[in-house]
C-alpha positions in Angstrom: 0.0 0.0 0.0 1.0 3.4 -1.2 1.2 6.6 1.3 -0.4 9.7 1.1 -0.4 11.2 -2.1 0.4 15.3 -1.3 -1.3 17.8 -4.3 0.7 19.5 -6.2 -0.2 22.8 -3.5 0.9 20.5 -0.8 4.0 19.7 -2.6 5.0 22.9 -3.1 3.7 24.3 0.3 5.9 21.6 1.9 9.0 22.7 -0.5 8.7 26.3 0.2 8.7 25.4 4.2 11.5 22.7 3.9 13.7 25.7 1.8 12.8 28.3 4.0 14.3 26.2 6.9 17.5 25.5 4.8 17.5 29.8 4.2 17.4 29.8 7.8 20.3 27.9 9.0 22.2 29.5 6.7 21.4 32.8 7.9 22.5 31.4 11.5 25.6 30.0 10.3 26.5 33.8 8.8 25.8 35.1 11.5 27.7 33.2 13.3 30.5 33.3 11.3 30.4 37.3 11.4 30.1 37.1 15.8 33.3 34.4 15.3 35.4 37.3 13.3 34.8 40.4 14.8 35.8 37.7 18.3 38.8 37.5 16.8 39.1 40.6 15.7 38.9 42.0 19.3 41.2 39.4 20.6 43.7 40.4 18.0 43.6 44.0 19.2 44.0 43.1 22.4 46.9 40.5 21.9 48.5 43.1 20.3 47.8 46.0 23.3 49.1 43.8 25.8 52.4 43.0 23.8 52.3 46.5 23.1 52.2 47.4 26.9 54.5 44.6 27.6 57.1 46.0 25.9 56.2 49.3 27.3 57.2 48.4 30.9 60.4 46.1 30.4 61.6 49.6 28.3 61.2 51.2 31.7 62.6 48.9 33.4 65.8 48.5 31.1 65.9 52.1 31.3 65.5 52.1 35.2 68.3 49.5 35.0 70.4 51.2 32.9 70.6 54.1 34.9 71.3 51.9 38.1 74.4 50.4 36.6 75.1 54.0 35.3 74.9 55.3 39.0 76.9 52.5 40.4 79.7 53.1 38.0 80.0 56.8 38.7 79.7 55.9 42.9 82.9 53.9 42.5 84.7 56.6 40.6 84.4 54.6 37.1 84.9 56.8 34.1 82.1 56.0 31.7 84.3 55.8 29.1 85.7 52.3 27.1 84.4 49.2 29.2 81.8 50.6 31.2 80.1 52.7 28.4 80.1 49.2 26.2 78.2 47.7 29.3 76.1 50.3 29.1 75.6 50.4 24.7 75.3 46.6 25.6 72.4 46.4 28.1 70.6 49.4 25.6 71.4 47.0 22.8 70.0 44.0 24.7 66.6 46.1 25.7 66.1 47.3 21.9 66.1 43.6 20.6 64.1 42.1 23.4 61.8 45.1 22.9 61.3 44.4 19.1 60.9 40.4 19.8 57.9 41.3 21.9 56.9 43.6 19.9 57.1 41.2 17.0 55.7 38.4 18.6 52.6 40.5 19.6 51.8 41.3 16.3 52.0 37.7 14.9 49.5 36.2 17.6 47.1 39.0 16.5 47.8 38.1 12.7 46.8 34.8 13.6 44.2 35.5 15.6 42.7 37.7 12.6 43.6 34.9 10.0 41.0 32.5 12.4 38.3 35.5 12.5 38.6 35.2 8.6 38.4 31.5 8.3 35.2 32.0 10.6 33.5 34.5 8.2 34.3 32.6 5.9 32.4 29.3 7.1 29.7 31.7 7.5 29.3 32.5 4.2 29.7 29.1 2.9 26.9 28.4 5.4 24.5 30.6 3.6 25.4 29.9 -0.4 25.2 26.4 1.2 21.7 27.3 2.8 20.4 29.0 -0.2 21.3 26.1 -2.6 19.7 23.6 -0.3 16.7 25.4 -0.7 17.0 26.2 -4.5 17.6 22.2 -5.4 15.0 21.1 -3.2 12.4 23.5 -4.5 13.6 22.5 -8.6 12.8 18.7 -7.8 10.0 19.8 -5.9 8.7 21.0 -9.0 9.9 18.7 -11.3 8.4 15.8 -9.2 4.7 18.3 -9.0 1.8 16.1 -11.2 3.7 13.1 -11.5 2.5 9.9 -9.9 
């Protein structure tokens, strides 16, 4: 024994509702994809802020440090000439570098974290062409399948 038989109206009626549900996740997956990027956005800016601010306070405290082995070389009568001012070009050297590293590495955890807000629009967008086409295929053999037995 055959099931119901749906009209063609029920048919389509049942197609429209079916598609409009596949429109519908879609849409959720964008927008889900567009909350997952501008996430990462914000973490991005503030991976980068807190390298940023990182860097900030070990510059103070090479500077502090600098000027504490500055100090103790002038207390014990050291000229700050030859040896003691190529300690002194060193530990500046030193701070620069470590300075830039941090820097550096700041700005490459906020690259990636940008790079996974992308991939996460992205998805989203994929999610609603993939929504949309769901809905478009299942409506064209809806209608192909309308008056046939």
């Amino acid at each position: 024994m055959a099931g119901p038989v749906l009209t063609p109206g029920q048919a389509m009626g049942a197609s429209a509702a079916l598609g409009g549900m596949d429109i519908m996740a879609g849409l959720f997956g964008f927008m889900a994809g567009q909350e997952g990027q501008a996430l990462m956005e914000s973490r991005a800016r503030m991976l980068q802020m807190e390298a940023d601010a990182d860097a900030t306070r070990y510059a103070e405290d090479a500077r502090a440090f600098k000027g504490s082995q500055k100090l103790a070389f002038l207390k014990s009568g050291v000229q700050l000439t030859g040896s003691p001012l190529d300690i002194l070009d060193e530990t500046s050297r030193v701070a620069a570098e470590n300075i830039s590293a941090m820097r550096a590495a700041g700005r490459a955890r906020a690259a990636d974290a940008n790079f996974e807000g992308a991939k996460a629009a992205m998805a989203g967008r994929n999610a609603l062409i993939g929504g949309i086409s769901s809905a478009a295929r299942g409506s064209l053999n809806t209608w192909a399948q309308v008056g046939r037995p």
